[in-house]
C-alpha positions in Angstrom: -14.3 -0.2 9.8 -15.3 3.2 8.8 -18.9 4.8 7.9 -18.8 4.8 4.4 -18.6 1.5 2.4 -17.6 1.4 -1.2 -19.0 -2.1 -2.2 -20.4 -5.5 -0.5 -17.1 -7.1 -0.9 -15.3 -4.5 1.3 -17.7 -5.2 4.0 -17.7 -9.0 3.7 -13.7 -9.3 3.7 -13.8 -7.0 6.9 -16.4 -9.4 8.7 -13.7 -12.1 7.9 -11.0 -9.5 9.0 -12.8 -9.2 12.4 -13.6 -12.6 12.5 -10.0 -13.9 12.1 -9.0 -11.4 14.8 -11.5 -12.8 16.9 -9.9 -16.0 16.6 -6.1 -14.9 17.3 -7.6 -13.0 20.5 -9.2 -16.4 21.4 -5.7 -18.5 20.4 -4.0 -15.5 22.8 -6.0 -16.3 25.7 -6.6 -19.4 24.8 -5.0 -20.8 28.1 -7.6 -19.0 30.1 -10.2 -20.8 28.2 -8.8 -24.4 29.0 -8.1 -23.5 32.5 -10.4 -26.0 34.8 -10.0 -23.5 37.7 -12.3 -20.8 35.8 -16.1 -21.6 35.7 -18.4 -21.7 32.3 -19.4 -17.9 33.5 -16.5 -16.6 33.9 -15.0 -17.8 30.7 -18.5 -16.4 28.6 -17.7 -12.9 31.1 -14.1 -13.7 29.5 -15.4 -14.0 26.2 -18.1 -11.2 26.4 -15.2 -8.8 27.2 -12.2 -9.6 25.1 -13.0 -11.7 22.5 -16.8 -10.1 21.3 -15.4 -6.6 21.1 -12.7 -7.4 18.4 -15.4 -9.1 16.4 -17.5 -6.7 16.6 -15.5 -3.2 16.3 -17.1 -0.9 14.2 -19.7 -3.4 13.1 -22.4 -0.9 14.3 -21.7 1.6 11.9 -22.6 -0.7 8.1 -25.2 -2.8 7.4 -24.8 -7.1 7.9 -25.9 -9.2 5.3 -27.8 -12.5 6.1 -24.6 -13.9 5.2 -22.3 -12.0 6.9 -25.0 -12.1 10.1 -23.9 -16.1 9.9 -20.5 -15.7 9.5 -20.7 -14.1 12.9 -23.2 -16.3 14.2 -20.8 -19.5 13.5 -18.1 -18.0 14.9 -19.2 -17.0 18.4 -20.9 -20.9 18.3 -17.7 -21.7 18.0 -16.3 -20.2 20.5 -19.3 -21.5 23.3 -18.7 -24.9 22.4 -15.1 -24.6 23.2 -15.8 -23.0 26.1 -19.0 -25.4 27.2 -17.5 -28.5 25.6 -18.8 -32.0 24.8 -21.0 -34.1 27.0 -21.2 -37.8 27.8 -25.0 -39.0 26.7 -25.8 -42.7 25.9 -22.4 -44.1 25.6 -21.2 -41.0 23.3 -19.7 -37.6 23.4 -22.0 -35.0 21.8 -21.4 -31.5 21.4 -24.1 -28.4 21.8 -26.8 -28.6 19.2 -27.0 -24.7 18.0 -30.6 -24.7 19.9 -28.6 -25.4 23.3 -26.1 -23.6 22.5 -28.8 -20.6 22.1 -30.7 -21.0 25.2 -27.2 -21.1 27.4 -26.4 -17.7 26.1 -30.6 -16.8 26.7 -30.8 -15.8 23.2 -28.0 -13.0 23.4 -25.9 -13.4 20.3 -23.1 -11.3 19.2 -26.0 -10.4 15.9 -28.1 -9.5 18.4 -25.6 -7.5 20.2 -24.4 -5.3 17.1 -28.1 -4.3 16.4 -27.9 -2.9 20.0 -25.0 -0.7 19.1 -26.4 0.4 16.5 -29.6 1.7 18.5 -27.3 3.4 20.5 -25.1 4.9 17.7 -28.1 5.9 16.1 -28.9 8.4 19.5 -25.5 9.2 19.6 -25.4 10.3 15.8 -28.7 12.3 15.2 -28.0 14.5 19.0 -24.7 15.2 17.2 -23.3 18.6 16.2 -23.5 19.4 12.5 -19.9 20.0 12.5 -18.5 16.5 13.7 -16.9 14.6 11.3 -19.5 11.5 11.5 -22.0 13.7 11.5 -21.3 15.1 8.1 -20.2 11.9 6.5 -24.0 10.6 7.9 -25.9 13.5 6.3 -23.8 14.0 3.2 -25.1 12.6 -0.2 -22.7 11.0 -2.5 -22.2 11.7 -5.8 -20.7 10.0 -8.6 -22.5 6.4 -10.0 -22.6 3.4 -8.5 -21.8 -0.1 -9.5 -24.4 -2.4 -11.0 -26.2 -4.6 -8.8 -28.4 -4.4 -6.1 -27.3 -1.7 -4.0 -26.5 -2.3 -0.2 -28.9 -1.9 2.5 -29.1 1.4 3.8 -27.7 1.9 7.6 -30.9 4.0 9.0 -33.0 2.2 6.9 -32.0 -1.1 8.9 -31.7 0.6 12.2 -34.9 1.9 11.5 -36.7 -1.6 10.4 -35.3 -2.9 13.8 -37.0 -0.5 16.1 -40.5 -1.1 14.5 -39.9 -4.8 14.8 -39.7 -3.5 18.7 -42.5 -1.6 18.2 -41.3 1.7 18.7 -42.2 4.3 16.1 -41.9 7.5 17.5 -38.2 7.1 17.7 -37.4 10.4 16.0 -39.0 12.6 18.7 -37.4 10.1 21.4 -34.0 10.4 20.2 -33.4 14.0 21.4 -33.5 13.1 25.0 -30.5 10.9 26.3 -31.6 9.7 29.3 -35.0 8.3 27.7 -32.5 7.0 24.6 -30.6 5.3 26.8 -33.7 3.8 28.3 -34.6 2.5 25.5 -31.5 1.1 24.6 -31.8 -0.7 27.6 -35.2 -2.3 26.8 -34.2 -3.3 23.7 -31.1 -5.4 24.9 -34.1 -7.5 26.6 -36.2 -8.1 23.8 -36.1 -11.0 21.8 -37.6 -10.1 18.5 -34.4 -7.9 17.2 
């Protein structure tokens, strides 16, 4: 997925391009999944490192809609109830309500994970030279007219609106050091509000 995004329906259909390779990684190791030898953990560790990648590849560089945020959302649902399965309550099989299913995973999600990435583009982008390629295609304006509509979020605007939800506003100054980005990356995989 690159940087620049000509309209919303480019980004939705490659949510649902990501998403459908999500599935055919799953349906690849799918036997790995069903396997009763592997524990719950190791099939989310399973999960967490072949399956959420795919989704999520070059998610960190455009904006999510609410919409495509649930499209991801379902999917990765999906994928824990597989692995957790039904249980046996009161004479019935149930699956995981979305509300278990959130507090197994300790309110990690795979949104929640992309917003992370894009903290950590975000330091990675503004220390970069002026003459990288993503660099230049960050600071560049565009020219020409856009279509009508409501134009898309913008990416630093929403990277932005996440790290005062965290309640960290010098950011700009912060930035320039790695170590203390990376710090702050960190913190903000633990907090809940993003």
């Amino acid at each position: 997925m690159g940087t620049l995004i000509s309209n919303d329906n480019s980004v939705e259909k490659e949510i649902r391009r990501l998403i459908l390779a999500g599935n055919r990684t799953y349906f690849a190791t799918v036997s790995l999944f069903r396997n009763r030898l592997l524990s719950r953990a190791t099939k989310i560790i399973l999960y967490k490192t072949l399956i959420r990648p795919v989704v999520s590849c070059g998610a960190e560089a455009c904006t999510l809609t609410e919409k495509e945020e649930q499209a991801l959302l379902i999917f990765e649902r999906k994928i824990f109830r597989r692995i957790y399965g039904s249980k046996y309550e009161n004479g019935e099989w149930k699956s995981g309500t979305n509300r278990e299913l959130e507090e197994m995973s300790k309110g990690k999600n795979i949104v929640k994970w992309i917003k992370w990435q894009m903290i950590s583009w975000l330091g990675h982008l503004k220390r970069m030279g002026e003459d990288r390629m993503s660099k230049k295609i960050f600071t560049k304006e565009l020219e020409g007219t856009r279509r009508r509509g409501r134009p898309r979020k913008i990416w630093e605007g929403e990277v932005e609106r996440d790290l005062q939800v965290w309640g960290l506003r010098r950011w700009r100054v912060l930035v320039a050091d790695r170590k203390k980005w990376k710090d702050i990356v960190r913190q903000a995989k633990a907090h809940s509000g993003l």
